[in-house]
N, C-alpha and C positions, 0 to 999 in steps of 0.2 A: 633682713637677709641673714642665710645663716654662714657666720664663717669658715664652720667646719663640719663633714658629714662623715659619720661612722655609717658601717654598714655591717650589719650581721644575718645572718644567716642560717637555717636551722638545721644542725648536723648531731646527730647520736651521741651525747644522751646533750648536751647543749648548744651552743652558739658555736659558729665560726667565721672566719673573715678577716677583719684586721686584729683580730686577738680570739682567742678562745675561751671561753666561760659557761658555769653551769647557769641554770634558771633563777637558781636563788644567791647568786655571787655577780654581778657583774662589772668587772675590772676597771672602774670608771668612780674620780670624786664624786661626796655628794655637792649636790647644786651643780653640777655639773651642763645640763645639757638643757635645753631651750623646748627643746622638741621633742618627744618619740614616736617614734610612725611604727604601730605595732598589725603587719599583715598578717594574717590569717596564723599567727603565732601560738594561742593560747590555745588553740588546740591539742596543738602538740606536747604543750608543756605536762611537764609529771606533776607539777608543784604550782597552778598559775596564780595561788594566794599569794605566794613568794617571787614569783616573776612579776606581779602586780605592783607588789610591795618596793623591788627595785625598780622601777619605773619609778614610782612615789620618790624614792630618797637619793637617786638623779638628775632628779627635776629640778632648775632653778626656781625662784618661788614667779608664782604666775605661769608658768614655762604648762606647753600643754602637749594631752597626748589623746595619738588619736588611735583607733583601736580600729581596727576591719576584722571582723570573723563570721566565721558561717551561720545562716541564721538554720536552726535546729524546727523550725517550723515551717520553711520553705520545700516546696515537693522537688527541690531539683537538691535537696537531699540524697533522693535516691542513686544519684549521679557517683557522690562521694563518700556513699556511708560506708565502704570499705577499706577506706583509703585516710579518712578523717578520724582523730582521735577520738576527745572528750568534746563535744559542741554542745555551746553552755545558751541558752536564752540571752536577750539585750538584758533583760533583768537581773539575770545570775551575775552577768559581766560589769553590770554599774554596781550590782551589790560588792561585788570585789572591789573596783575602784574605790567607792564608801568608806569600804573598810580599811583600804589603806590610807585612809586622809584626802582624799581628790572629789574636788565636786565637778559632778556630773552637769555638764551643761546644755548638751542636744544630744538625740540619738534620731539616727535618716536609716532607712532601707534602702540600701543599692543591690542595683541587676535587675535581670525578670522576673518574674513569678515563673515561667516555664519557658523558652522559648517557641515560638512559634513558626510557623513555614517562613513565611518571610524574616525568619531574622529578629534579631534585639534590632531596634531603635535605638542609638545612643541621643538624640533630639530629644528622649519624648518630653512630656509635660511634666514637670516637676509637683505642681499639686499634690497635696496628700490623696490618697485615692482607699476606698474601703479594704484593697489587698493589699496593701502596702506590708505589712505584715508576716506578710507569705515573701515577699520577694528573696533571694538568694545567697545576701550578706547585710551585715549589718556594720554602720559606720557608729561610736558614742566617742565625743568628743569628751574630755574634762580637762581639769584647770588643777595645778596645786594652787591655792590658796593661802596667803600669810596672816593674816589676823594682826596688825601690831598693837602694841599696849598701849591705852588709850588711858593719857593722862588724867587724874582725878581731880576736880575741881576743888581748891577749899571751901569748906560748906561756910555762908554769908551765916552769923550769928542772926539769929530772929528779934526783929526790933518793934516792939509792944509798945503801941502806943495810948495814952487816957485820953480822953477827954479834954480838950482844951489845950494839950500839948503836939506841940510841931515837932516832924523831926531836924536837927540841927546838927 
């Protein structure tokens, strides 16, 4: 459960809400935070290598974030294309993650591919499906990661044995 929830929001030229901050500064310890729930955010960023990056050095270790943004190969694109910044690929966006240190753990397609007369289903079948691809947004979950230092064994001297001799 999370103790405590910031919330920001994206106001000219950065963050606003319970404090204000640009994309590459935000006013927050590192290891700080368990969570970040980044919606449809990195589009708007001017900077999202470095909005990325502070994500990375907020993160408690293990602490994960999850990312929602527009998928740039969905046809209901054309809905937003003037309204939407910079829309990067799942690929662009985990290569960022990457590069800030986070591994990448899942990446889902959420929404329609287009809607239809009747309406989205919010029910439907979760199975991967050959459009999947095309749908509307894109969710990529990652992890920070801690590696600790893994003790080194003393290496057992090599014990050579002759012929007719036991070891004792």
């Amino acid at each position: 459960m999370l103790a405590q929830v910031l919330s920001l929001h994206r106001s000219a030229p950065g963050f606003d809400g319970q404090f204000r901050c640009e994309d590459d500064a935000l006013p927050l310890a590192p290891d700080s935070l368990s969570l970040v729930f980044s919606l449809f955010v990195l589009e708007s960023s001017r900077d999202a290598p470095a909005l990325v990056a502070e994500y990375a050095r907020v993160l408690k270790p293990e602490g994960v974030v999850l990312i929602i943004s527009l998928n740039p190969w969905s046809p209901t694109r054309l809905r937003w294309a003037l309204q939407a910044g910079v829309t990067r690929s799942a690929g662009a966006v985990e290569d960022l993650l990457r590069n800030a240190g986070l591994d990448v753990l899942r990446r889902h397609y959420l929404g329609p591919n287009w809607a239809s007369k009747q309406g989205v289903t919010l029910m439907e079948d979760r199975r991967p499906r050959l459009f999947d691809a095309f749908r509307a947004a894109t969710l990529i979950v990652a992890r920070r990661r801690e590696i600790p230092l893994t003790p080194q064994r003393k290496p057992m001297p090599a014990v050579g044995l002759r012929t007719g001799m036991s070891p004792s």
